[in-house]
Every structure is written in structure tokens, then in C-alpha cells.
C-alpha positions in Angstrom: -16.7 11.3 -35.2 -15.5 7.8 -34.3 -18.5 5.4 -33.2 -17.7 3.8 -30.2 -18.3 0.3 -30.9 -15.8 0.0 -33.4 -12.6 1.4 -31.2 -11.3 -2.6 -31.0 -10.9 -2.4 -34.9 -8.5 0.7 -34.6 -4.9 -0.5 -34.7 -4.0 1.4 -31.4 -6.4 -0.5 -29.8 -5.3 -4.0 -31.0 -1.9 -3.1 -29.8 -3.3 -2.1 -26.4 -4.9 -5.3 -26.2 -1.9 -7.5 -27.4 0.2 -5.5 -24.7 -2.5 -6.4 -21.7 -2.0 -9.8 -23.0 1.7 -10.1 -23.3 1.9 -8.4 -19.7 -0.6 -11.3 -18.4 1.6 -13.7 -19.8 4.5 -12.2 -18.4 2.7 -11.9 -14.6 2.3 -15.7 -14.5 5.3 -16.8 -16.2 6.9 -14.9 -12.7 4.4 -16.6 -10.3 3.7 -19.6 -12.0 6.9 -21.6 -11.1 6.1 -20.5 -7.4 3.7 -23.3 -7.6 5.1 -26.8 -7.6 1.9 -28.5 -8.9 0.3 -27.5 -12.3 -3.4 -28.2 -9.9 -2.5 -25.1 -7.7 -0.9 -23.0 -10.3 -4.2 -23.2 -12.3 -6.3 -22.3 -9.3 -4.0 -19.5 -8.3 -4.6 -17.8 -11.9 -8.1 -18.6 -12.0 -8.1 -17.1 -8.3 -6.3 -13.6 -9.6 -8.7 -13.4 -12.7 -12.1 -13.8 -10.7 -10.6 -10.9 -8.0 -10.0 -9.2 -11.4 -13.6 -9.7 -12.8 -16.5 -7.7 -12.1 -17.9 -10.1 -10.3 -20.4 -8.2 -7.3 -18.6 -10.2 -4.0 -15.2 -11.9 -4.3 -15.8 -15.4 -2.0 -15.8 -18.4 -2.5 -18.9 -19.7 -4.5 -18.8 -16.2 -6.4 -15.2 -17.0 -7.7 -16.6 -20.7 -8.4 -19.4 -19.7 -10.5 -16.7 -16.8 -12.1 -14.4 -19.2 -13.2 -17.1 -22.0 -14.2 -16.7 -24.5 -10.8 -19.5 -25.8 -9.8 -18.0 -25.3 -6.4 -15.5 -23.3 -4.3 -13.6 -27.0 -3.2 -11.1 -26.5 -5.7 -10.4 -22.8 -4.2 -11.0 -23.8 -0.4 -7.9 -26.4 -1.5 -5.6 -23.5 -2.7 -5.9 -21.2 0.5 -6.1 -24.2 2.8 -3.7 -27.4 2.0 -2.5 -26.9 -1.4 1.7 -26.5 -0.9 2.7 -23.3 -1.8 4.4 -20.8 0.1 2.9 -17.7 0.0 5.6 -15.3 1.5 8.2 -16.5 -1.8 5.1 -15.7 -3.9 4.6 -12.3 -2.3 8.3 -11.7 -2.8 8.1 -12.4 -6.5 5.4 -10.1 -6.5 7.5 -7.3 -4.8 10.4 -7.9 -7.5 7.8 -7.5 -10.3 6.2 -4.4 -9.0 10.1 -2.5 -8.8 10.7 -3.9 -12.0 8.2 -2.6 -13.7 7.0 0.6 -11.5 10.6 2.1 -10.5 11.7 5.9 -10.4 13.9 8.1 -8.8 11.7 9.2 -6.3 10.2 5.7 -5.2 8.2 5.7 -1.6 8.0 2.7 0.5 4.7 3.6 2.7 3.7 1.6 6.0 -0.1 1.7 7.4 -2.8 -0.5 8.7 -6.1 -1.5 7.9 -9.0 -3.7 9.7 -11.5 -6.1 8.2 -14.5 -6.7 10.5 -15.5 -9.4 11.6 -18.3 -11.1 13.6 -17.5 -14.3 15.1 -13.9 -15.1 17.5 -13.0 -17.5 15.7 -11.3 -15.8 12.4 -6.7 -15.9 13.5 -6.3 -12.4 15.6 -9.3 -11.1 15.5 -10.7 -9.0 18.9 -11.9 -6.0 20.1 -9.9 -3.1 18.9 -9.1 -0.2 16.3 -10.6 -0.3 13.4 -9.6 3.0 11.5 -12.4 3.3 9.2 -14.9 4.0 11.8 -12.4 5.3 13.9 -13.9 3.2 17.2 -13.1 0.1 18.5 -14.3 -3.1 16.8 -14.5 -6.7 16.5 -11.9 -7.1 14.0 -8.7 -8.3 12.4 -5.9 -5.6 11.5 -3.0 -6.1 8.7 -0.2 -4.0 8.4 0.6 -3.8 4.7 3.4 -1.7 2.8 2.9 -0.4 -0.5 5.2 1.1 -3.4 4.8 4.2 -4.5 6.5 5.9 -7.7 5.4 8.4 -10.1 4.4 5.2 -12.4 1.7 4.0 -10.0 1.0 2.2 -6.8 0.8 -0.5 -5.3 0.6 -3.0 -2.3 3.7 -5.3 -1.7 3.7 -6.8 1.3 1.4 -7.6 4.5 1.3 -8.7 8.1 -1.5 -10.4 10.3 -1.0 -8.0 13.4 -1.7 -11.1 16.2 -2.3 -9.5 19.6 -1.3 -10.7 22.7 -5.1 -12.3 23.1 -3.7 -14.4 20.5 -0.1 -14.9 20.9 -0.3 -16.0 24.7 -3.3 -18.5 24.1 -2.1 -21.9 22.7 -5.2 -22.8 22.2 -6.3 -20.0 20.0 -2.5 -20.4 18.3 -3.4 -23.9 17.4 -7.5 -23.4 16.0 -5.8 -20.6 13.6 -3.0 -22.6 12.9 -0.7 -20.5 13.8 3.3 -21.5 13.2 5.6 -22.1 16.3 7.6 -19.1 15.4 5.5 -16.6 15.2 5.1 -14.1 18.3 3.6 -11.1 19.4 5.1 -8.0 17.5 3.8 -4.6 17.7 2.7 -2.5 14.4 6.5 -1.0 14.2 8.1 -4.2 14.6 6.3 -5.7 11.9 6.5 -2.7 9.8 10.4 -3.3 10.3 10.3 -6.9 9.4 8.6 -6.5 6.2 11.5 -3.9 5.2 14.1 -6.3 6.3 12.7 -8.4 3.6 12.6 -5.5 0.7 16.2 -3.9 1.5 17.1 -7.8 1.7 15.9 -8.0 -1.9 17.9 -4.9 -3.1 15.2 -2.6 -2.7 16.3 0.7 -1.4 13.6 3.4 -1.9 14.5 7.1 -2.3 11.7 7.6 0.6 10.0 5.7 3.6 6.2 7.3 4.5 3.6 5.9 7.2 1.8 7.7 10.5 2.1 8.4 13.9 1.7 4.8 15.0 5.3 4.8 13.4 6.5 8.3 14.1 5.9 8.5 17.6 7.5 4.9 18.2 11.4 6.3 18.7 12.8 2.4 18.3 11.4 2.4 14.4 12.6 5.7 13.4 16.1 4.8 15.1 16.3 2.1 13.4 15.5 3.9 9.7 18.0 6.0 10.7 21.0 4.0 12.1 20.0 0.4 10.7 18.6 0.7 7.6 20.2 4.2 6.8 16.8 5.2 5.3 15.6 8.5 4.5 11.9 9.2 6.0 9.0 11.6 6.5 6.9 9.9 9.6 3.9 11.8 11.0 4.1 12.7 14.8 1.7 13.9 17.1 2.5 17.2 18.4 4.1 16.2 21.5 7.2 14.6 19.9 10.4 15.2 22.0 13.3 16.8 20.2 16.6 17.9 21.0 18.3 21.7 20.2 21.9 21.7 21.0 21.6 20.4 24.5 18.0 21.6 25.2 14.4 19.3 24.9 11.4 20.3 23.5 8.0 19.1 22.2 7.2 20.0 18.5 4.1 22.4 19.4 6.7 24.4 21.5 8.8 24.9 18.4 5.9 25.6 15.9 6.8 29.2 14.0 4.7 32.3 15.0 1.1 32.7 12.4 3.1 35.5 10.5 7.2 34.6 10.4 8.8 34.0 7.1 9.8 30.7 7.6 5.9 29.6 6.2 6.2 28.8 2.6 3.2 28.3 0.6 3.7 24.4 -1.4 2.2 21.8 -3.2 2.4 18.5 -2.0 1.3 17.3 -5.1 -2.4 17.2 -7.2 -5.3 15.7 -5.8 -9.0 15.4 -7.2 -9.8 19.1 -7.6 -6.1 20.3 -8.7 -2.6 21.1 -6.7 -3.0 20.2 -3.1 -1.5 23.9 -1.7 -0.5 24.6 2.6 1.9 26.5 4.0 5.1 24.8 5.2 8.0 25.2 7.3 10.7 23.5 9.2 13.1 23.6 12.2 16.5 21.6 12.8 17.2 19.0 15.1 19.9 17.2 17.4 21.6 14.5 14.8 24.2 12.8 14.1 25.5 14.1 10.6 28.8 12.3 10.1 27.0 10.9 6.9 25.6 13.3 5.6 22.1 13.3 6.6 20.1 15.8 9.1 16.6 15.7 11.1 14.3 17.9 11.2 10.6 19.2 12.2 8.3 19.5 9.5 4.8 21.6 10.2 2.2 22.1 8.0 -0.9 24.3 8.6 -4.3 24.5 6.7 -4.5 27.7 4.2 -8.5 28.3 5.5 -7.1 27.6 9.1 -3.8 29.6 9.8 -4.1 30.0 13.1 -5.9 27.5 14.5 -3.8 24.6 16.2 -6.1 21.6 15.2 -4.9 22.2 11.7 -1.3 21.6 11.8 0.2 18.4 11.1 3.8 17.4 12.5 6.3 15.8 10.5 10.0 14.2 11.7 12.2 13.9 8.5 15.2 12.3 8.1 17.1 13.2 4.8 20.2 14.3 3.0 21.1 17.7 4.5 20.8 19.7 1.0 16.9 18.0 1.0 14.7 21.6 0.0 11.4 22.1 1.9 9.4 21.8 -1.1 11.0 18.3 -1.7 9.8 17.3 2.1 6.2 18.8 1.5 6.1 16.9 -1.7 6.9 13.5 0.1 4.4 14.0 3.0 1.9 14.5 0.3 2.0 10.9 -1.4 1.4 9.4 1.7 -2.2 9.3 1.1 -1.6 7.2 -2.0 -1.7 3.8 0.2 -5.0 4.8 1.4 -5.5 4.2 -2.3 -4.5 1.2 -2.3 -6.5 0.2 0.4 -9.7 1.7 -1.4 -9.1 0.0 -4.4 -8.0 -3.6 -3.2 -11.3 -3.6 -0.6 -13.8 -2.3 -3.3 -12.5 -3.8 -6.5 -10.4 -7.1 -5.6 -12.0 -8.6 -2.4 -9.3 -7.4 0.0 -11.7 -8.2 3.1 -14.1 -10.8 1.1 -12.4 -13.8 2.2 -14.0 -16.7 4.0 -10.8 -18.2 5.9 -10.1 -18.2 9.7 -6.7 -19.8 9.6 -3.1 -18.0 9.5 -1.9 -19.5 6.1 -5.4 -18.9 4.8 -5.2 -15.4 5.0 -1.8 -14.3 4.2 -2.7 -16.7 1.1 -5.7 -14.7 0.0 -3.7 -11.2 0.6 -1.5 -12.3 -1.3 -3.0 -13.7 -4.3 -5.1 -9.9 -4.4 -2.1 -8.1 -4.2 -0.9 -10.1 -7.3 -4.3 -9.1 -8.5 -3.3 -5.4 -7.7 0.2 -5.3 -8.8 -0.9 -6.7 -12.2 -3.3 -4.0 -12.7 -0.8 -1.3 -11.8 1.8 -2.8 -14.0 -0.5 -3.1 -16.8 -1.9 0.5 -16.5 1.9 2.0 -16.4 2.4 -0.2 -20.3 -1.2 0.3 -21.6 -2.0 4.3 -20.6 0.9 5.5 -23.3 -0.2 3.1 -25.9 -4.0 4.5 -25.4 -2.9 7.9 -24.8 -1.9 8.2 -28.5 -5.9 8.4 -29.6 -6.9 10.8 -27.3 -10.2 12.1 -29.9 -11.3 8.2 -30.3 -11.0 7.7 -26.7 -12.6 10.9 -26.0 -15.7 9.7 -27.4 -15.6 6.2 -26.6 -15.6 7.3 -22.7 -19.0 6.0 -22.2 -18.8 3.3 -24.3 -17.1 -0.4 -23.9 -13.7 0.2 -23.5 -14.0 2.4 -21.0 -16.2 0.1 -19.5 -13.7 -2.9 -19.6 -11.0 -0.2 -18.5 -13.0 0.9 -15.2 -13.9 -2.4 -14.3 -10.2 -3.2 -14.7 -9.1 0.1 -12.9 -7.2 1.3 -15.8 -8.8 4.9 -15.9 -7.0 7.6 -15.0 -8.0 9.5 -12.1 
């Protein structure tokens, strides 16, 4: 039996480390000439490492004392005045993740998330849904898209969502410094601007996934459909209208009977405790095929639950017309994996731990996490197959200081 404290003198393991290091390398040689100044290039990378570390809370003196400062000035500089544009640095970040993380079935996904707050001073923050608790809160809200492949996951991209408190109140623009050009744009619109930017890029996903605060808005799924000519699986609430040759409905009214054939039992993919299994079925819709592509209504009903309506979820999909059900019910099931991505970010790398008010200040510290993110999700895609190869030493080094350096790092498997 292999003692655990001497794993790191195992070759495989010194490989493993040499590749975490060569990927590091790699990670900053892309950012690094984002940053004009060698000053805010070093604090960017010490920024990323101390998100990275296990340190308890990731502000500002925490990340000083991380790092060895003996005060968070030099970090207050990077997210405040230091010039660097953090949108070119999030789009670097975006080209790194496809580069590393593509597959032929890769998922953009669009949701939300809120970061409470206390005061009313903090850019967009107010009184409304925060989806953690479920009520309404004193809070900000970022819409954020993540990629999703079979390699891993990731977040790519965020928005401030400013409300109309916000946009409409100069004086409020100005104490969060917010730029000239910026106005008020619902949670669709922004979702649409940040995919501008990746098909922009070159990146064209097999899939586009996100909820019904983008499924029941009819001006974002039209444009996925006729703009960006992207195939989709968008959650709907079960009032969606659709249209059957020249006849409208609402998706409850075309939900199959409890007991026809059209239910098939699927997986829509493995979760904590094994294959995720429900019964699916769908229904065709009014669109226009001239290329290719049809819509339809996707339902899905709860095994324990047949019967009973508050257990079905509605689907819209857009795809190829020779797309199988089983490929559909496979899609609507990775849309959980930005939740994931949320988790991760908020409890590991500081995603709501900042201590900034302005507009710059926080799309700076997203951004510099989701670096943080997208590193680790690069890094566990190189490093798993490379570990994978000593499955008995690793096996009995699970409790000790790898696995310890891995989980701190999120490089265990789930």
C-alpha cells in the first residue's frame, strides 16, 4: 500500500504538477499582455491566485494578507483606476475557455444571479429578485453566460443588470460611475448582447440553454432563431402560445394524456446519485423550415409524479428537424450545470465577496474570478487524465494532501 505522503515523489505526480504549472504559465501569457503596465499585470495575477487560495473570505485585506501586502491599496488601485479594460480581458478569457474546453456538443447557457447587499449605494443595486431565497431583496443581479461541454464548465461572460431606478437617475449614473452609453436593457437583451460578442468571436455552440425569463420573452427566442440561426432548448411556463397549422394554443393545452405512447422514459444525463431518468415527449409547432430546422414543445413529467401537473416542465426547442427526443431531453438536462458554476464561483472564488460600489469596479472583479474559474476548469480537463493513470495510489491518498490541494483547488471529480 502506497503511503500517502510520498504520492509527490511518484513520477505521475510530478508530471501532474509540471502540467498545472505549464497551464498557469500558459493562462497568463493570454492575459498578461491585456495589461499595459507590468504594476497591474502583477496585481491581476496576484488577484487570480488569492481567489484561488483557500483563503476563508476573498476581500480586500484577506487578499492583502494572501498575497503578503500589508494592505489592499495595491488591489483597491487594480479594480478602481489602474487602465485596463476589462471586457478585452473577459474576451481573452472566453477564447481560452473554447480553446481548451470544446466538443461537439458545446452549450452556451444564460441565467442570473444576485449578490445582497445592504446599503444603496453599491451601482444597481434595489429592491428585487433575488433567486436564492426566492423573495424580493436588496440587491444587485448579474446576468452571466457560461460554457458548457463534456470537458467541463465554465463562466464566460457577465452583465450588471441596471434597472430603470438606475438608468433614469443621473445622479445615481454618476456616484457608480456609470459610462454615457450604457442604458436600461432587460435580462434578454443583455443575454443577447453578450452572444453578439461570442458568435462575433467565432463561437457558434451546438446548443443555447437558459429559463423562462428567456423562454417566455418571444423577441429573444426570435432572434436565436432568425438572427443568430441558433439551435435552443429555453424553458417556458406552461402558458406559452403556439401555433398548429393555423390554430393557437397554450402548451398545457397540448400536454399528452398520463398513459399515450408518445412518453418516453430518458436520461438527461447523471447527477449525484446516478442517471437523472423522466419521461419525455414532444409535439410540433408552426415554423418556418426553409432551412432546415423545426420547433417544437418539449414536456417532461416527474417519474414519482405522473399525473400531477405541478411536476411537468415545458420546453420550446429549436433544432435540426432529424434532432431525436432523447438528444432534446439530454440538452434540457445540462442546464443545471451553470447553477454549478454559480455554486462554485460564490463559495470557492469570492464571486459576491467584493467590496466595490462602482460600474468598472465590478465588472473588474467578475472578471478577474471568472479568469480564476476558467483556469481551474482548463486545468482540471489537462490534469484529471494525467492523474487518472494511478487510480490505486490515488485511491489511498484520498484523505491525504493531494487530495487536499486538489479540493481546495476544485480539481475533484464529482
Amino acid at each position: 500500500m502506497l503511503d500517502p505522503s510520498n504520492v509527490f515523489l511518484t513520477g505521475v505526480a510530478l508530471e501532474a504538477l509540471s502540467q498545472w504549472d505549464n497551464t498557469l504559465k500558459t493562462f497568463q501569457q493570454k492575459l498578461g499582455k491585456h495589461f499595459a503596465r507590468s504594476e497591474a499585470r502583477r496585481a491581476a495575477f496576484d488577484y487570480i491566485q488569492a481567489l484561488l487560495s483557500p483563503v476563508e473570505r476573498k476581500n480586500g485585506w484577506q487578499i492583502a494578507e494572501q498575497v503578503g501586502d500589508v494592505n489592499p491599496y495595491r488591489f483597491q488601485h487594480l479594480l478602481g483606476r489602474a487602465q485596463w479594460n476589462a471586457d478585452t480581458v473577459c474576451a481573452a478569457i472566453r477564447q481560452y475557455a473554447v480553446e481548451h474546453l470544446k466538443s461537439e456538443t458545446d452549450i452556451l447557457a444564460i441565467d442570473e444571479t444576485g449578490f445582497l447587499k445592504q446599503g444603496e449605494q453599491s451601482v444597481g443595486v434595489q429592491v428585487q429578485y433575488y433567486g436564492t431565497t426566492g423573495h424580493l431583496e436588496n440587491c444587485q443581479v448579474g446576468v452571466f453566460m457560461s460554457y458548457i461541454s463534456d470537458k467541463g464548465q465554465t463562466l464566460i461572460d457577465r452583465r450588471l443588470y441596471l434597472p430603470r431606478s438606475w438608468t433614469e437617475d443621473q445622479n445615481k449614473r454618476k456616484k457608480g460611475a456609470v459610462p454615457e452609453e450604457i442604458l436600461f436593457a432587460t435580462k434578454p437583451q443583455l443575454a443577447i448582447q453578450m452572444l453578439e460578442s461570442a458568435i462575433a468571436e467565432g463561437i457558434r455552440p451546438a446548443w443555447f440553454v437558459a429559463d423562462e425569463v428567456y423562454g417566455n420573452d418571444g423577441s429573444f427566442w426570435w432572434w436565436l432563431e432568425k438572427t443568430a440561426k441558433q439551435p435552443y432548448v429555453l424553458t417556458v411556463n406552461k402558458k406559452q402560445p403556439v401555433v398548429i397549422g393555423w390554430q393557437r394554443y397554450r402548451a398545457e393545452d397540448l400536454l399528452p394524456q398520463s398513459d399515450s405512447q408518445q412518453w418516453q422514459r430518458l436520461s438527461c444525463g447523471a447527477g449525484s446519485k446516478g442517471e437523472r431518468y423522466y419521461d419525455w415527449a414532444r409535439v410540433p409547432v408552426n415554423c418556418d423550415k426553409s432551412d432546415g430546422f423545426q420547433r417544437w414543445l418539449l414536456f417532461r413529467r416527474c417519474l414519482e409524479h405522473p399525473d400531477d401537473p405541478r411536476f411537468i416542465s415545458y420546453y420550446q426547442v429549436f433544432a435540426n428537424s432529424n434532432t431525436t427526443l432523447e438528444a432534446m431531453a439530454q440538452i434540457a438536462g445540462q442546464r443545471w450545470r451553470i447553477e454549478e458554476c454559480f455554486k462554485f464561483a460564490k463559495d470557492q472564488l469570492g464571486l459576491g465577496e467584493y467590496e466595490v460600489r462602482s460600474w468598472h469596479g465590478w465588472h473588474r472583479h467578475i472578471t478577474l474570478v471568472l479568469a480564476a474559474q476558467t483556469f481551474l476548469s482548463v486545468l482540471r480537463h489537462q490534469a484529471e487524465p494525467v492523474i487518472d493513470r494511478t487510480t490505486p495510489p490515488l485511491t489511498v491518498a484520498a484523505t491525504g494532501s493531494l487530495a487536499a490541494f486538489k479540493a481546495a483547488r476544485g480539481l475533484l471529480s464529482g
